[in-house]
C-alpha positions in Angstrom: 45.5 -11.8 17.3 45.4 -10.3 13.9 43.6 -13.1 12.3 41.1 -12.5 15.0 41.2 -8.9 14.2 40.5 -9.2 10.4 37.8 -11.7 10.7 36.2 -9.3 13.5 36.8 -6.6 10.7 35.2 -8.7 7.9 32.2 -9.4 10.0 31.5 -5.9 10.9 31.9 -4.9 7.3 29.5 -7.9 6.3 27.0 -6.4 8.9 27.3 -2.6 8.4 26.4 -3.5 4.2 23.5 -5.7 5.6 21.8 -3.1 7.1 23.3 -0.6 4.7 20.4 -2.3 2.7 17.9 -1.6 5.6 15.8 1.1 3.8 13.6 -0.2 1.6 13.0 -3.3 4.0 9.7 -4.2 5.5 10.0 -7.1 8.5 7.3 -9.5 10.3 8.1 -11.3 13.8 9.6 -14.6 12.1 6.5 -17.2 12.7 8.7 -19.5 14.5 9.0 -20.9 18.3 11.2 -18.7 20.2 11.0 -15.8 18.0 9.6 -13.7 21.0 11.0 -14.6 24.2 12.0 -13.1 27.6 14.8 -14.0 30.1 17.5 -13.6 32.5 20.8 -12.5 29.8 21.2 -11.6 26.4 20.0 -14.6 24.1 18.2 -16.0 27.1 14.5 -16.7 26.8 14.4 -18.9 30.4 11.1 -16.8 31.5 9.0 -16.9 29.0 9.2 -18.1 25.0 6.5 -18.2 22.6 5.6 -21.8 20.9 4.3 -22.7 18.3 0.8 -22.8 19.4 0.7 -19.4 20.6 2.7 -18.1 17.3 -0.9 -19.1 15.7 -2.9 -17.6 18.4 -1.2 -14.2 18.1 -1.5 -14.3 14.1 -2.6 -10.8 14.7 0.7 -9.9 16.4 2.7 -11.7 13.6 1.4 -10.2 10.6 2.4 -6.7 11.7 5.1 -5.2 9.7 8.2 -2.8 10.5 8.7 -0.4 7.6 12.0 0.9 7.3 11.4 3.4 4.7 14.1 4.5 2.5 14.0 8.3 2.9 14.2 7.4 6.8 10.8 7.5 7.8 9.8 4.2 9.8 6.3 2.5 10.0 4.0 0.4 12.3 1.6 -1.2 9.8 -0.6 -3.4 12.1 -3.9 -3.4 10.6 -7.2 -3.9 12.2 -5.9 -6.0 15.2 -3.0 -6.7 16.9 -1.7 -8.4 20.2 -2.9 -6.4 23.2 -2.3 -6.6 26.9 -3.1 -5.2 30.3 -1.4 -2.5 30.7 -3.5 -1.2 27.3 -6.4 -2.4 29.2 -6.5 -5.8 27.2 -7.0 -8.2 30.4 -7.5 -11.1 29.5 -5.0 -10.8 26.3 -6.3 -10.7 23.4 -6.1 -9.6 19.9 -7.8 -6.3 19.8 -7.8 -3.2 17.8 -4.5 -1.1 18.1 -4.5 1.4 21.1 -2.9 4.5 20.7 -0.3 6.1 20.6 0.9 2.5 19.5 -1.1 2.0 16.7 1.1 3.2 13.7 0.3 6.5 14.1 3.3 7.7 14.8 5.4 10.3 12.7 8.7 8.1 13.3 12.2 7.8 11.5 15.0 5.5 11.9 18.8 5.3 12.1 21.3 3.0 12.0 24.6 3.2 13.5 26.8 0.4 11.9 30.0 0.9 14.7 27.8 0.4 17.6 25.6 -2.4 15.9 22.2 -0.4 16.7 19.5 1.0 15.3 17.5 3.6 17.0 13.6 4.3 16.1 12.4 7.3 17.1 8.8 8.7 17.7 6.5 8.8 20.4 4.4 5.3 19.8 6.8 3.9 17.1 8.3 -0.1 18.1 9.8 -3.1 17.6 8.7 -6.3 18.5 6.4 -5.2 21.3 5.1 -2.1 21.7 5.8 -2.3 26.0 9.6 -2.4 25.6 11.7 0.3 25.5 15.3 0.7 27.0 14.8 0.8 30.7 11.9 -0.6 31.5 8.3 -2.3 30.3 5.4 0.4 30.4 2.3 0.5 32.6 0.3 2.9 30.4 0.0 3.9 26.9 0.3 7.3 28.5 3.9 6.4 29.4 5.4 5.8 25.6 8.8 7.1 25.4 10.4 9.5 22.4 12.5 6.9 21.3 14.1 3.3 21.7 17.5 1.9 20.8 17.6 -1.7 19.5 21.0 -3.6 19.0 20.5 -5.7 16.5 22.8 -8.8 14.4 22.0 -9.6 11.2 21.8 -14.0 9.5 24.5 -14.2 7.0 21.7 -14.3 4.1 20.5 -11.1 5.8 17.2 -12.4 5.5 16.8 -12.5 10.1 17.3 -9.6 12.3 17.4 -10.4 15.7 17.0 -8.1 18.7 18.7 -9.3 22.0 17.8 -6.0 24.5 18.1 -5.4 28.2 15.4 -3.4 29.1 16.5 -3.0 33.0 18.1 -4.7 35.9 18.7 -8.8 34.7 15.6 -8.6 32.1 16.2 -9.5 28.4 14.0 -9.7 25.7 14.4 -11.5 23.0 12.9 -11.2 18.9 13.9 -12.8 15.8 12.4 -10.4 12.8 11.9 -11.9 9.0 12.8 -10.0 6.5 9.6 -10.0 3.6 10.3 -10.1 -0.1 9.0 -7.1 -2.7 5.7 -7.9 -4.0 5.9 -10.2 -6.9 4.0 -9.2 -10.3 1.6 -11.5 -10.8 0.7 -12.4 -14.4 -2.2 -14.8 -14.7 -3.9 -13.5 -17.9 -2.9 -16.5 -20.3 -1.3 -19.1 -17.9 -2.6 -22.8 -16.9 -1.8 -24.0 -13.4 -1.8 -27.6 -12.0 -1.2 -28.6 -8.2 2.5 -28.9 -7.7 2.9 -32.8 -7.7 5.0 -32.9 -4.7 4.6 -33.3 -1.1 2.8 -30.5 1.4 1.6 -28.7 -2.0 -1.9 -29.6 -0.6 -2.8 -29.7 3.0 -5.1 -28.3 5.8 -4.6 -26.9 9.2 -5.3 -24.6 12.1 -3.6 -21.6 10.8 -2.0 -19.7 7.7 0.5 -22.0 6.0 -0.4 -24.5 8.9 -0.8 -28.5 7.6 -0.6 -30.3 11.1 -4.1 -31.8 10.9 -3.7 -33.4 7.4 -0.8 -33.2 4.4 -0.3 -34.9 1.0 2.8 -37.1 0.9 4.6 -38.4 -2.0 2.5 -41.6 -2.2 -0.8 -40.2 -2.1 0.5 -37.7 -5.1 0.9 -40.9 -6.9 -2.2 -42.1 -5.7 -4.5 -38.9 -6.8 -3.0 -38.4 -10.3 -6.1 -37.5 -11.1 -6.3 -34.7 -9.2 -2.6 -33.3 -10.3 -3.4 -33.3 -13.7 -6.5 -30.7 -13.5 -5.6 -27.6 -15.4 -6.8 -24.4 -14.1 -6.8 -21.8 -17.0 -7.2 -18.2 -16.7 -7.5 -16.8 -20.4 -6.4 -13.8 -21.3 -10.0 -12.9 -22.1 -11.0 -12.8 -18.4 -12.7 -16.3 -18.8 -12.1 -19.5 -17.0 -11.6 -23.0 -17.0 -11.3 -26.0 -15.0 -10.0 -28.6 -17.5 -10.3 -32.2 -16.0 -10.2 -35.3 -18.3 -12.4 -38.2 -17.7 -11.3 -38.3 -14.2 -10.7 -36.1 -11.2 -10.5 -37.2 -7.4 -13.9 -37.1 -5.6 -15.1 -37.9 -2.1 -17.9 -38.9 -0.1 -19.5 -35.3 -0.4 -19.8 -36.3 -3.8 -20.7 -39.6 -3.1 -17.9 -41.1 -4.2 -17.3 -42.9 -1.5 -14.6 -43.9 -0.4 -12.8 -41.2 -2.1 -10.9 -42.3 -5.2 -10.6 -41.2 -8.5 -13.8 -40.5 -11.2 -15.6 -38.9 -13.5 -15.9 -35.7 -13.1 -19.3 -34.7 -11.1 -21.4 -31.4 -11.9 -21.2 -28.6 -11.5 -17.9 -28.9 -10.5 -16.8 -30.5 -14.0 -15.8 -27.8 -16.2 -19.1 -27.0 -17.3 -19.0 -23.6 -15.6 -18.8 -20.3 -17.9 -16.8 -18.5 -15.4 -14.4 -15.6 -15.6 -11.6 -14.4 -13.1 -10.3 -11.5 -11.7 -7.0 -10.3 -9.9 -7.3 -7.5 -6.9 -3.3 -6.9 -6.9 -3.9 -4.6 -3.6 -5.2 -7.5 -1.8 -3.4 -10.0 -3.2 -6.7 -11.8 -4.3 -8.1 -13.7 -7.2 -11.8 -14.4 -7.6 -13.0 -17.0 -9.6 -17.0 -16.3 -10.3 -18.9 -19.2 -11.7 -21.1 -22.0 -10.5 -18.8 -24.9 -10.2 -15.5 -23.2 -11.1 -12.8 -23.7 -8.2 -9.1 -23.8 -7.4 -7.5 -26.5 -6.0 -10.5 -28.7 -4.4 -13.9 -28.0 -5.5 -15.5 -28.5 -2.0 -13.7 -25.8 -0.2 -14.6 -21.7 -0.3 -15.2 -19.1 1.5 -17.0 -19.7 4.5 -16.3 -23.7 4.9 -16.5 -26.8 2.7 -19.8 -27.9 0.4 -21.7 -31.1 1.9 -23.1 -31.4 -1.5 -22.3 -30.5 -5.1 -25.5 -28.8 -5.0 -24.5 -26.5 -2.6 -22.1 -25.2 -4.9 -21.2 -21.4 -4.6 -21.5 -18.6 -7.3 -17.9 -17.3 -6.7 -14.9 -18.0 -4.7 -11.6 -15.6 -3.5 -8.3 -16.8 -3.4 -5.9 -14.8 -0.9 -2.7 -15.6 -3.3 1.3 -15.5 -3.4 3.5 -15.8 -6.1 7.0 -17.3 -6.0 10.0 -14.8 -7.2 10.5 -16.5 -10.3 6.8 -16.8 -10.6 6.4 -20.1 -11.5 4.6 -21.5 -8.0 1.4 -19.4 -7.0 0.4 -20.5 -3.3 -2.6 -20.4 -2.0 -3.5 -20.0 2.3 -7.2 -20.0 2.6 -9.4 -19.7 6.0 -12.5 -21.6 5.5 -14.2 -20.5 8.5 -12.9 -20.4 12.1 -9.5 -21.8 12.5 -9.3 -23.7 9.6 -7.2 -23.4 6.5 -6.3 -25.2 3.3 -3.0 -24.7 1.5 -2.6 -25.3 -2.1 0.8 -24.8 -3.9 0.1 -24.3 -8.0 2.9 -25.0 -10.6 2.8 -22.9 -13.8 2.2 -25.0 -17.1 3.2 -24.0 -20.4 1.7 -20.5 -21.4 -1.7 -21.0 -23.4 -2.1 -17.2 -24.6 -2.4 -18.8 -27.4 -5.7 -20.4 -27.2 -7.4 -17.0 -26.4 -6.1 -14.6 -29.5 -7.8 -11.6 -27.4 -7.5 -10.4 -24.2 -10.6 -8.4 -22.2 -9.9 -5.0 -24.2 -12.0 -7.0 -26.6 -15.0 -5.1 -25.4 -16.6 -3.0 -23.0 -19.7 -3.4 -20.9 -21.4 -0.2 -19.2 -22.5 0.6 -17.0 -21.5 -2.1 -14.5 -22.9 -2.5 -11.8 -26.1 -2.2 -14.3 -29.6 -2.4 -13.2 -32.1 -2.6 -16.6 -29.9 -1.8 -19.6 -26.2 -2.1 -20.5 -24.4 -1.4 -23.1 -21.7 -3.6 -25.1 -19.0 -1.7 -27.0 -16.4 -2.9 -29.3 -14.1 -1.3 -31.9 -14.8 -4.9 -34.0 -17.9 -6.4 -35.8 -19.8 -8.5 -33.0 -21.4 -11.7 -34.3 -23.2 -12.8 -31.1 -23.6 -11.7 -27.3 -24.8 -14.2 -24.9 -25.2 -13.8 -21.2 -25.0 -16.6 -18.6 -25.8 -16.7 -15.0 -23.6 -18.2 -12.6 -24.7 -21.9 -13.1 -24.4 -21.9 -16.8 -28.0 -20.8 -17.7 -28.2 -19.2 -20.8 -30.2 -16.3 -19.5 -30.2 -13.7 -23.2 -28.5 -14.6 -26.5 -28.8 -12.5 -29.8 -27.2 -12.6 -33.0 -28.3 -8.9 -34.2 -25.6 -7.0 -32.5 -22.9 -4.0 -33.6 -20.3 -2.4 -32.6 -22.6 -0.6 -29.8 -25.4 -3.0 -29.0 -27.7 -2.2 -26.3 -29.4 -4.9 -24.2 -32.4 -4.7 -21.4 -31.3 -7.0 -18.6 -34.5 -5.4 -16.2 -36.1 -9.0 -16.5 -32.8 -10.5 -15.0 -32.7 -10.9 -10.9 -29.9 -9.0 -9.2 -26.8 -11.2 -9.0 -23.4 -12.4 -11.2 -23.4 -12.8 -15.1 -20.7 -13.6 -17.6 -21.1 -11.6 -20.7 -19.4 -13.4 -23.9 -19.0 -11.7 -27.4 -17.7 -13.6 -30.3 -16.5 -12.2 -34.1 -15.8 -14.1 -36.5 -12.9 -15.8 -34.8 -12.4 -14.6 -31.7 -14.4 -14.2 -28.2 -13.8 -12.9 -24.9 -15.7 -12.9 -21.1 -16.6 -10.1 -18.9 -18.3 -10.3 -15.5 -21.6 -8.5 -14.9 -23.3 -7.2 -11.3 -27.3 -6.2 -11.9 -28.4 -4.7 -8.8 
């Protein structure tokens, strides 16, 4: 009897410092089968339990996060859509644009009580899970949100899953498994070199985010594309660009290499590009902006995948993530409609080195620029040339200073890469004319 009172005692202590650790914490639905789920008793999901299927489907239900705040305050952060149903007038259900007073608006705080093993979210509109559960009952109306709604809660040993067993009335249970999300990682590209990850899943495509069920690389076919997992992406500390690839890369039947197997590398998607890059760190996005520059495989972007190298786009965004240690940068793209490719990146030794400046080498105003920018540096410029997209040397001078203007009215509105060089060094900018 006292053993089982001490390890009853050590597990309530393990729990009460897990969520001690609660503010501060921001959780998503786990993207799981049987993550949501409904039924009879506590733990039961015998009436209803979402799949994996419909864990895609509701993508808009799964990215919404659960701030626990640490001065207390709590948040809904849903976004643009979430998961709505009938009773908010959603019928069929669908996602849909969140209906208030569920809709994170709510002024809400939250508070944990570590004996009973509950935490308590208060504020009219402010949820768990799903937004018609509360502790007696499933509402019929937005109209009918309640002030506040008790949750009891256990916490995974690692503390990294929350899950919420709650009768809301009579026999009914509901059921959620929450995932805790890690802190933002710094992400540091200026001056690293990237390769895929030679290992299996790091390349893939699917119906969904992080989904690879229609087709993954295994082991063997790492072997067999080599070619591939030796490409070297490069972001310079300049800004600039590069796709480094050898004498060989993998290419396919859009390329007409057909059937796909490894060989020379086929323009513009060669290297060639004069390209630059540039890291959004709200959004979590790189853009890579150049004619043949790409991450990953050169025949996917933005809105589907080339049919021809000559269809080649004049700049691509990467939604990215970056391992804690920062040493794997993964990439989830949707290429139009349900599809996505998933790349996994491993960092390569650090080639700062190669670029002695970074892209405080210069300055280039105004921009967006329309018929004249100007190019100020604090050294002695040798030359200034300015690219379009494809590589086409579109201006290039010699007679420069430290404030050089140029007239760019002649140019059509688009994407330019500015380069300066000195005497030994040179650097990259982008350029919009409007």
């Amino acid at each position: 009897m006292k053993k089982n009172y001490l390890l009853l005692l050590m597990m309530t202590v393990a729990f009460s410092s897990a969520f001690g650790q609660l503010g501060g914490t921001t959780w998503k639905l786990a993207p799981e089968a049987k993550s949501l789920g409904v039924g009879p008793g506590e733990g039961n999901t015998d009436w209803w339990a979402i799949d994996d299927a419909n864990v895609a489907t509701r993508a808009c239900l799964y990215d919404d996060e659960y701030k626990f705040n640490a001065d207390g305050s709590f948040e809904n952060v849903l976004g643009d859509q979430t998961w709505g149903e009938p009773w908010q007038k959603v019928d069929p259900e669908a996602c849909s644009a969140p209906i208030a007073p569920h809709d994170g608006s709510a002024i809400a705080t939250w508070d944990f009580d570590a004996d009973a093993m509950e935490v308590t979210i208060t504020g009219k509109g402010a949820y768990l899970g799903l937004a018609k559960v509360h502790n007696t009952g499933e509402l019929a109306s937005p109209d009918d949100a309640v002030a506040s709604i008790t949750y009891p809660v256990s916490m995974s040993a690692d503390g990294k899953k929350m899950t919420i067993d709650m009768n809301y009335g009579g026999d009914g249970w509901w059921h959620f498994v929450l995932a805790k999300q890690e802190e933002p990682v710094e992400v540091k590209l200026g001056g690293t070199t990237w390769k895929l990850a030679p290992e299996a899943k790091s390349l893939g495509v699917g119906p969904g985010e992080g989904n690879t069920d229609w087709w993954a690389i295994d082991d063997a076919n790492v072997a067999t594309r080599a070619c591939l997992y030796d490409d070297e992406y490069k972001f310079n500390a300049d800004g600039s660009f590069e796709n480094v690839l050898g004498d060989q890369t993998w290419g396919e039947p859009w390329q007409k290499v057909d059937p796909e197997a490894c060989s020379a590398p086929i323009a513009p998607h060669d290297g060639s590009a004069i390209a630059t890059w540039d890291f959004d760190a709200d959004a979590m996005e790189v853009t890579i902006t150049g004619k043949g520059a790409y991450l990953g495989l050169a025949k996917v972007h933005n809105t589907g995948e080339l049919a021809s190298p000559d269809d080649a786009v004049a700049s691509i965004t990467y939604p990215v993530s970056m391992s804690a240690d920062g040493e794997k940068m993964t990439i989830d793209m949707n290429y139009g409609g349900e599809g996505w490719w998933h790349f996994v990146f491993a960092k390569q030794e650090d080639n700062s080195s190669v670029r002695t400046l970074d892209r405080n080498l210069f300055k280039v105003y105004p921009n967006p620029a329309k018929n004249e920018i100007t190019l100020s540096s604090n050294e002695n410029l040798s030359k200034v040339t300015i690219y379009d997209v494809t590589g086409k040397v579109m201006f290039s001078t010699s007679d420069v200073n430290l404030n050089s203007t140029v007239n760019v009215s002649a140019f059509s509105r688009g994407i330019y890469m500015v380069e300066v060089l000195t005497d030994n060094k040179t650097s990259v900018k982008r350029l919009i004319l409007e």
